[in-house]
C-alpha positions in Angstrom: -25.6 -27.7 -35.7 -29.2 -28.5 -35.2 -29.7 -30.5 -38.1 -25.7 -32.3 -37.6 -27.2 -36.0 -36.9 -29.9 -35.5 -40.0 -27.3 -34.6 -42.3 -24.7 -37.1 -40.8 -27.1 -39.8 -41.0 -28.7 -39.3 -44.7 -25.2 -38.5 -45.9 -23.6 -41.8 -44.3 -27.0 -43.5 -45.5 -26.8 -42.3 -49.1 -22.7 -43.4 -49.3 -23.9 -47.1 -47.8 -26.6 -47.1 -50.4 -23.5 -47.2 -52.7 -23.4 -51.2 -51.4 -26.7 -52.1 -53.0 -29.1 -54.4 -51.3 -30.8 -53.3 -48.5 -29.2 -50.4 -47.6 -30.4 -48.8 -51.1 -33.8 -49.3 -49.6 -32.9 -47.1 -46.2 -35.4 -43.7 -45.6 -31.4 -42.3 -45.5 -30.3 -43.1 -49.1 -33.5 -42.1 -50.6 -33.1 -38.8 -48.7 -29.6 -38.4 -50.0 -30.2 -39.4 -53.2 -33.5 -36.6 -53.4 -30.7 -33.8 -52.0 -28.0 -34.7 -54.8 -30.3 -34.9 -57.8 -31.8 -31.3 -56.2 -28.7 -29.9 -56.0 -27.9 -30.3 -59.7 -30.3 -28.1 -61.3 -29.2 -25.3 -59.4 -25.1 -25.9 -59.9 -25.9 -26.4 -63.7 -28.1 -22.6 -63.8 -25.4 -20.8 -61.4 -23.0 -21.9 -64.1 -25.0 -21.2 -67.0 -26.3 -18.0 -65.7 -23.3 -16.8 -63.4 -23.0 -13.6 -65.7 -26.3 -12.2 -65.7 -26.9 -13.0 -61.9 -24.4 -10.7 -61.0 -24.8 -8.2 -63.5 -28.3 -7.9 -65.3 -30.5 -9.0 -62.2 -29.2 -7.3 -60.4 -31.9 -4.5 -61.0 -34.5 -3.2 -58.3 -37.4 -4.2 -61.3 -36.2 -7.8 -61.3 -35.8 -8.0 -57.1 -39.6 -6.3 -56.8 -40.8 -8.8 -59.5 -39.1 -11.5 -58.2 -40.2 -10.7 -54.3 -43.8 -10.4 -55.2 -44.3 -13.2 -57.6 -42.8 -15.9 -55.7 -45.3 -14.5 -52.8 -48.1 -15.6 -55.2 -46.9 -18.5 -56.3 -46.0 -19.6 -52.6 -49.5 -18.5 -51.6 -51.0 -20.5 -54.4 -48.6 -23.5 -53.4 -50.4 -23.0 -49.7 -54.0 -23.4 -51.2 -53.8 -25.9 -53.3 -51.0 -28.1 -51.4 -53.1 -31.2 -49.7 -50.5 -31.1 -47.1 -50.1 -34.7 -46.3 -46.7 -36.2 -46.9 -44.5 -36.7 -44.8 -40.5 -36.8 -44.5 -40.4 -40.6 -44.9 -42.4 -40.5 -48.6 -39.6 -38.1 -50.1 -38.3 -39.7 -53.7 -35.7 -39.1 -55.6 -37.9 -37.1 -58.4 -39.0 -35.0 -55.6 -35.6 -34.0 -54.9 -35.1 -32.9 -58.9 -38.4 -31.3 -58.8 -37.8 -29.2 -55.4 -34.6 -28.6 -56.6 -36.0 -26.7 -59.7 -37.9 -24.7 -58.0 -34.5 -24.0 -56.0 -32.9 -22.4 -59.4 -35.5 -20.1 -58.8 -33.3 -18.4 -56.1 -30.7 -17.7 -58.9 -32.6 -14.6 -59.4 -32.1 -11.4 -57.1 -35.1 -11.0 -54.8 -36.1 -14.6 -54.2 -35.6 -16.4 -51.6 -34.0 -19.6 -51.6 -36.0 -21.5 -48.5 -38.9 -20.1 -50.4 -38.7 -21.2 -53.8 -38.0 -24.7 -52.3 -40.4 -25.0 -49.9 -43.2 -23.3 -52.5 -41.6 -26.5 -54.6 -42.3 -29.0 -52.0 -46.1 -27.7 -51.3 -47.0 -28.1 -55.1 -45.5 -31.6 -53.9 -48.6 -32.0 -51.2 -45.5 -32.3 -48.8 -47.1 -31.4 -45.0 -45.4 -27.8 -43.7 -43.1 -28.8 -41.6 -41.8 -31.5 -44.2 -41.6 -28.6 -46.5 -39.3 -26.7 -44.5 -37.1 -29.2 -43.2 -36.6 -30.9 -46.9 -35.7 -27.5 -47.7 -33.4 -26.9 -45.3 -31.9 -30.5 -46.3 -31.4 -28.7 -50.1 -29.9 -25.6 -49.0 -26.4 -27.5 -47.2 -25.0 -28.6 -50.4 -26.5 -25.6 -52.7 -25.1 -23.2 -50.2 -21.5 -24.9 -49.6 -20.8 -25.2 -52.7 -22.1 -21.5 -53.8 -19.3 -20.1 -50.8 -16.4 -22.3 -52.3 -17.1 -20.9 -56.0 -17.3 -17.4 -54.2 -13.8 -17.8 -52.3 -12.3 -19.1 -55.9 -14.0 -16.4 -57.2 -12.9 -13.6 -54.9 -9.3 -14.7 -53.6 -7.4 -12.8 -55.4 -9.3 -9.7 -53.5 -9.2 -11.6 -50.5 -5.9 -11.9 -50.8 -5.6 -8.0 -50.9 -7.7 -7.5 -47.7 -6.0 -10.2 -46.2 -7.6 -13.6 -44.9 -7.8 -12.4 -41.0 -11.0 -10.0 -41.4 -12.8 -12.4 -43.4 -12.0 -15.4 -40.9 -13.4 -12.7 -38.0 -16.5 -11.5 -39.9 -17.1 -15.7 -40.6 -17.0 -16.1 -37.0 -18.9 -13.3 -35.9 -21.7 -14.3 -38.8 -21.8 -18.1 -37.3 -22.1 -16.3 -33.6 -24.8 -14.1 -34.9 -26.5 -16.6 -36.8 -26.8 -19.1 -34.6 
């Protein structure tokens, strides 16, 4: 809800970049262009690695490991990170490269909005710029994770019935927001 007119305006922008010409050239497209090429790492890894994410990782070693490096490497990001780009410099290499760093989250234990915006630091991409390019690369990444997860689970959704999960959606959206 708070980020509805961003997302409505680079996904409209990235669909009219599909005319060429000028709109190609909109802060928009780029943006939407950066989010799709940073969502495709991650799909191909959760496909790849859908086996051992649920099974092997799933390990308190691998979630302390994983919690405590990405710490370092996010407060290494922080140090180095010259902090000076903004929202309006975002390419579409940064989007592959952020989204990299995004399959990190694949792993138990680390965090999603902190492997990207740990990515986006390296970048020399300003805080803020950080957080809201992440937040950009989590829509698609985490919509897409929730529809393989209902294909995945309906047949025991189907023996629960539909109504609890519906309420317990709600009452997470309420909660959430």
């Amino acid at each position: 809800i708070y980020f509805y007119s961003d997302l409505r305006d680079i996904f409209f922008g990235w669909i009219n970049g599909f005319k060429g010409g000028e709109h190609a050239k909109t802060q928009e497209c780029r943006l939407g262009w950066a989010v799709f090429w940073g969502t495709v790492p991650i799909v191909i890894a959760a496909l790849i690695f859908k086996d051992k994410i649920h099974d092997e990782w799933r390990s308190l070693y691998v979630i302390a490991w994983a919690l405590i490096l990405l710490a370092l490497l996010l407060g290494v990001a922080e140090l180095v990170s010259k902090h000076v780009r903004g929202l309006q410099s975002v390419r579409i290499r940064d989007g592959l490269l952020v989204g990299l760093f995004q399959t990190l989250a694949l792993i138990p234990g680390v965090s999603r909005s902190g492997s990207t915006i740990t990515g986006a630091l390296f970048l020399d991409f300003d805080r803020a710029t950080a957080a809201r390019f992440s937040f950009m690369l989590s829509f698609p990444s985490i919509f897409l994770a929730g529809v393989f997860e209902l294909y995945d689970q309906r047949h025991a959704l189907m023996e629960i019935g539909v109504a609890p999960t519906i309420i317990s959606t709600i009452f997470s959206f309420i909660f959430g927001y």
